[in-house]
N, C-alpha and C positions, 0 to 999 in steps of 0.2 A: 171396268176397274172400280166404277162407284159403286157395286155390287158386293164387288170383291171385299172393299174394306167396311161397309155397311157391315155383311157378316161377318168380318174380323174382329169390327168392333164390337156390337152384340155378344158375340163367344168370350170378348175379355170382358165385358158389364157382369155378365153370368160368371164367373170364375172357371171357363173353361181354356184350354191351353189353343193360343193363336198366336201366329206371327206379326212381330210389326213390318210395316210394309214401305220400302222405300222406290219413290220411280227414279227409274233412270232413264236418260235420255239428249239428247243436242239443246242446243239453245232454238228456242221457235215452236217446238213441238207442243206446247199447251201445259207443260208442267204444272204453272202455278198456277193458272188459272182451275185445271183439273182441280189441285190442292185445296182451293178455295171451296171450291163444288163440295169435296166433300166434307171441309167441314161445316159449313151451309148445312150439308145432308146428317152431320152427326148432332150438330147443336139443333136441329129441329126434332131429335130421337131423344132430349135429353141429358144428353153427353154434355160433359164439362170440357172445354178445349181452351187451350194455349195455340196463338199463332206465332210463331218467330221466323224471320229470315235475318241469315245467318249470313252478314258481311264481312269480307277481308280483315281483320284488321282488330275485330270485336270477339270478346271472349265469351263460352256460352255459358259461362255462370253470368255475366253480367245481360244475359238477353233471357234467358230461364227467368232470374230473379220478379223481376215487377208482374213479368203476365203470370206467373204461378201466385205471385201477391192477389192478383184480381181474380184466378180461380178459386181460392182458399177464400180468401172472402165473401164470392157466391156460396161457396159451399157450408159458409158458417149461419148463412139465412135458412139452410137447412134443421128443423129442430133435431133429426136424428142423426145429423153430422156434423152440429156444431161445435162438440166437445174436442173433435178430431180435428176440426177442419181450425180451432185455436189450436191446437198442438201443430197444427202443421207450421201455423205460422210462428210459432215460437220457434221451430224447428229452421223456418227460414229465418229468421231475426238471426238467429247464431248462426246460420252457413253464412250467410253476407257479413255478419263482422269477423269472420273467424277465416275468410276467404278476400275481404277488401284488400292487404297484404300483397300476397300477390296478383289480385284481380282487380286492378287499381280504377276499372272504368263499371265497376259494380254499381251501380247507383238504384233503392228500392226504398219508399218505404216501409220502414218499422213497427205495425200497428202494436205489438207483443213482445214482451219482453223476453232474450234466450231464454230456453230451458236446457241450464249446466249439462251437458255431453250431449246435446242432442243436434246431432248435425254441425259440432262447434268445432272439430279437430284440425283444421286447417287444410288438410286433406283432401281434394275435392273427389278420387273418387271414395274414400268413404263417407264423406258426408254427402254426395248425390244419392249414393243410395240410401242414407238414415231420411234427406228430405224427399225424394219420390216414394219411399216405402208409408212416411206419416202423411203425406199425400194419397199415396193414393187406400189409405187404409180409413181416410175420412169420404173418398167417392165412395168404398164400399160397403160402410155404414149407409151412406144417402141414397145407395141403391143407384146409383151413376159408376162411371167410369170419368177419368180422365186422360186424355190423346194430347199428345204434343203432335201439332202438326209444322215440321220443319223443313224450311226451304231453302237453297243453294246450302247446302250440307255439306257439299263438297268444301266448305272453307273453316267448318273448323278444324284445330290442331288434335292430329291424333292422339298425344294424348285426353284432351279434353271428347275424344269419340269413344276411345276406350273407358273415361270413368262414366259418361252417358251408355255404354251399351251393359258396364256392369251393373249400373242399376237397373237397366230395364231386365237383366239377368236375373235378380234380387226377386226383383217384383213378380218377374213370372216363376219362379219356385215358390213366390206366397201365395201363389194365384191372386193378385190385387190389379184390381183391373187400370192397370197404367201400363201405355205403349205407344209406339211414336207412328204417325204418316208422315213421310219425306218425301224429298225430290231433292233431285241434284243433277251434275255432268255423268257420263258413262263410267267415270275413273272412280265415281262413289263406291261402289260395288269392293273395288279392289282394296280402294282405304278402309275401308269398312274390317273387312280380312284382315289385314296388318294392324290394326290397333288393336284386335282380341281376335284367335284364332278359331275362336266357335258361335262369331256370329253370325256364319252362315246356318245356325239353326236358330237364332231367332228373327232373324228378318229375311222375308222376300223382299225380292229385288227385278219386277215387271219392268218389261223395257217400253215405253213410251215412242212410238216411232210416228214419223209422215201419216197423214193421212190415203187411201188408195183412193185411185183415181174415182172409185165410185162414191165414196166419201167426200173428197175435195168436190167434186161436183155438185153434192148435195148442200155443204159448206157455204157455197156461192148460191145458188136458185133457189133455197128456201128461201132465205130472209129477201132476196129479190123479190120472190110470187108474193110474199107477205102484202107487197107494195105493189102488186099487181104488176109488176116488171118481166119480163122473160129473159133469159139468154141463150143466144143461138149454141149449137153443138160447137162450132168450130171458134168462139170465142173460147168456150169451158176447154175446150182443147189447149187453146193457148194456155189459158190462166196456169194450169197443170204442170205444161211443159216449162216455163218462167220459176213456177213459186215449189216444181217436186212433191207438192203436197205437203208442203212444212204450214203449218197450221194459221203462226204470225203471217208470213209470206202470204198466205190465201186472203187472208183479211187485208192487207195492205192493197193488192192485184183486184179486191173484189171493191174494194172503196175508188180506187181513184179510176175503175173502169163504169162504175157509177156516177161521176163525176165528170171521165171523160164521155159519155152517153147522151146523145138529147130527146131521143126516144126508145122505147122499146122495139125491139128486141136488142139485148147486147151485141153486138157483134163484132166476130174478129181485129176488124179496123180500131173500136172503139179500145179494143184491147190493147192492141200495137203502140196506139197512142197514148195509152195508158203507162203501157211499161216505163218508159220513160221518167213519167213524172212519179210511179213507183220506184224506181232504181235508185233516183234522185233522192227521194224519201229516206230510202234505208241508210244509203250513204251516209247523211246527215244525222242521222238518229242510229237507226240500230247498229250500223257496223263503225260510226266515225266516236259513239262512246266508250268503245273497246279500243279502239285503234290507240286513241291521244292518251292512254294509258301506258304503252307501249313504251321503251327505250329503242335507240336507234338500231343496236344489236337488235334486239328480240321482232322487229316490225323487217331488216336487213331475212331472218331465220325464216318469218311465216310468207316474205315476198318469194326466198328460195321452195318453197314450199308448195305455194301460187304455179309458180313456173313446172313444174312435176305437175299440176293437172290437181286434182281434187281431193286425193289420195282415198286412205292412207298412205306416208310413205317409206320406205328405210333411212334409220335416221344416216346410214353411210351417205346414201343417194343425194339427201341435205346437205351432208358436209361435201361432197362432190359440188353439186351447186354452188357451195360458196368456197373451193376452194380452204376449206381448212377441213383439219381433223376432228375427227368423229369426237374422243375426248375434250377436244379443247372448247366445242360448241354445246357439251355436258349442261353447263351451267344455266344459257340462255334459255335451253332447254327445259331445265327445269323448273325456269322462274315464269316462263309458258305456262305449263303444267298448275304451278301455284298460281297464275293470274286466271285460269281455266280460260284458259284459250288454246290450248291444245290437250290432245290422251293419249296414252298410248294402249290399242285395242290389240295388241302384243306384244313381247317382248320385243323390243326393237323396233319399233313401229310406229308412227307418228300421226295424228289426222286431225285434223280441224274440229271443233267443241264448235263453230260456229256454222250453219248452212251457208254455203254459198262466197263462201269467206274466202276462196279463192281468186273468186271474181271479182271482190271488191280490191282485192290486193292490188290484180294484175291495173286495175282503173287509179287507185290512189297514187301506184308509184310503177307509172309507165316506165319504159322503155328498159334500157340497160344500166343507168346512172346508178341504180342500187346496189349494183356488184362491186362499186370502188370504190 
């Protein structure tokens, strides 16, 4: 994958025609982290980058604004980009007041003063595409690109995906080397489609999945041998079986089996005992700051959910579970969906955004009390 968008990127630096690339994938699998990597891997080539992650609740003009402030400003230390790279920011001066209006959590400074029509219409998607177009026509002066590298994607509002995907539309008919690295839930893909109906030609969309058991193993005993540590076959066996090869999962299973350890070689035991104070771990952290998020309804939907096994499931079978209609559970449903705590990986079909999230159900809210 770091290959992948290294020459994606390169192809957009050169003004040749490339896609932007979004991952898709569960919660655990290494998304961000990957995302990091590469842009680590693009700003050591050169590349100009914007990092944003894209919270519930936040608008992406107000999360674009500032870090495109601090690329345009590098880019103006540029002698042969500096004339563009002040237009760009004049270009932002007038999207941010011309967009504070309805984008009330806009907050950027000002270094330049509007320049009248440019980027000032109040309109955000034409004015994303007049300020990534003077964006990115000052990287292509500088003989740079610039990459928006965006994370949990899945929460902005489609329309604000649609005026982001028409400018990157813009941009790739001018051949200007601006275009996005993402990552988001599995349901990214789909929003992506409904907010403009030809953006499956300009982004791929790589699915990010589990590591394979040969992988997960290597995961664990590298950084072990680093420290002169060993783990036997039939502890790696466990860790596998517990964590599925979910990436976070293997780093959780691989720490507190080093922890529970007093010598080398790891072993199974070490492991058993380990689980525990992993299970415990996630409970507390990964799965209990998703949970307390939840309304009684929606935590009542993913407990029936639990109970069906791991899924995917029909969301009929759900409403069977809880005794109500398929319609009338619509709603909860869908506020799942927008909290990305669940997808649907078909028409009708329901499945967990989180690893393992079944199991944490069935332990948070034992028995049968949840059904009444």
């Amino acid at each position: 994958m770091r290959e992948t968008v290294r020459i994606a990127i390169e192809r957009i630096r050169k003004g040749l025609p490339a896609k932007s690339i979004l991952m898709v994938g569960l919660r655990g699998v290494g998304k961000t982290v990957l995302l990091d990597q590469m842009r680590e891997d693009a700003e050591a080539a050169g590349i100009h980058t914007i990092r944003i992650e894209a919270p519930e609740g936040r608008s992406l003009p107000a999360l674009i604004a500032p870090q495109l402030r601090i690329a345009l400003l590098r880019l103006s230390r540029n002698a042969k980009a500096k004339d563009l790279a002040q237009r760009g920011l004049r270009a932002l001066a007038g999207f941010a007041s011309a967009l504070k209006v309805k984008y009330s959590d806009i907050e950027v400074g000002l270094d330049y003063k509007p320049e009248p029509g440019l980027a000032d219409n109040g309109d955000l998607e034409h004015d994303l595409q007049d300020l990534l177009e003077a964006a990115g026509r000052a990287a292509q002066r500088g003989g740079t690109a610039l990459i928006l590298f965006i994370d949990e994607l899945q929460y902005v509002a489609e329309d604000q995906l649609a005026a982001l995907i028409t400018a990157l539309h813009r941009a790739a008919q001018r051949k200007l080397p601006v275009a996005v690295v993402g990552a988001g839930l599995p349901q990214l893909a789909g929003r992506m489609g409904k907010a403009k109906s030809y953006a499956e030609r300009l982004f791929e969309f790589p699915q990010i999945r589990p590591l394979n058991e040969t992988a997960a193993r290597t995961a664990i005993t590298k950084p072990a041998a680093a420290q002169k540590v060993k783990v036997d076959d039939a502890a790696l066996e466990l860790i596998f079986k517990k964590t599925h090869g979910y990436a976070y999962f293997l780093q959780e299973w691989g720490k507190h089996a080093w922890d529970a350890a007093n010598r080398s070689p790891i072993t199974r035991k070490d492991v058993e005992v380990a689980s525990k104070s992993a299970v415990a771990a996630l409970d507390e952290s990964f799965f209990r700051v998703r949970f307390d998020r939840l309304t009684p309804a929606e935590k009542r939907y993913l407990r029936a959910m639990a109970e069906l096994g791991p899924g995917p499931h029909r969301s009929g079978d759900i409403a069977d579970e809880l005794k109500r209609e398929v319609t009338k559970l619509g709603p909860t449903r869908n506020q799942l969906i927008g909290k990305g705590m669940v997808w649907s990986p078909t028409h009708g079909d329901t499945a967990f955004t989180v690893p393992l999230f079944d199991e944490f159900m069935h332990r948070v809210m034992p028995g049968e009390d949840w059904k009444t």
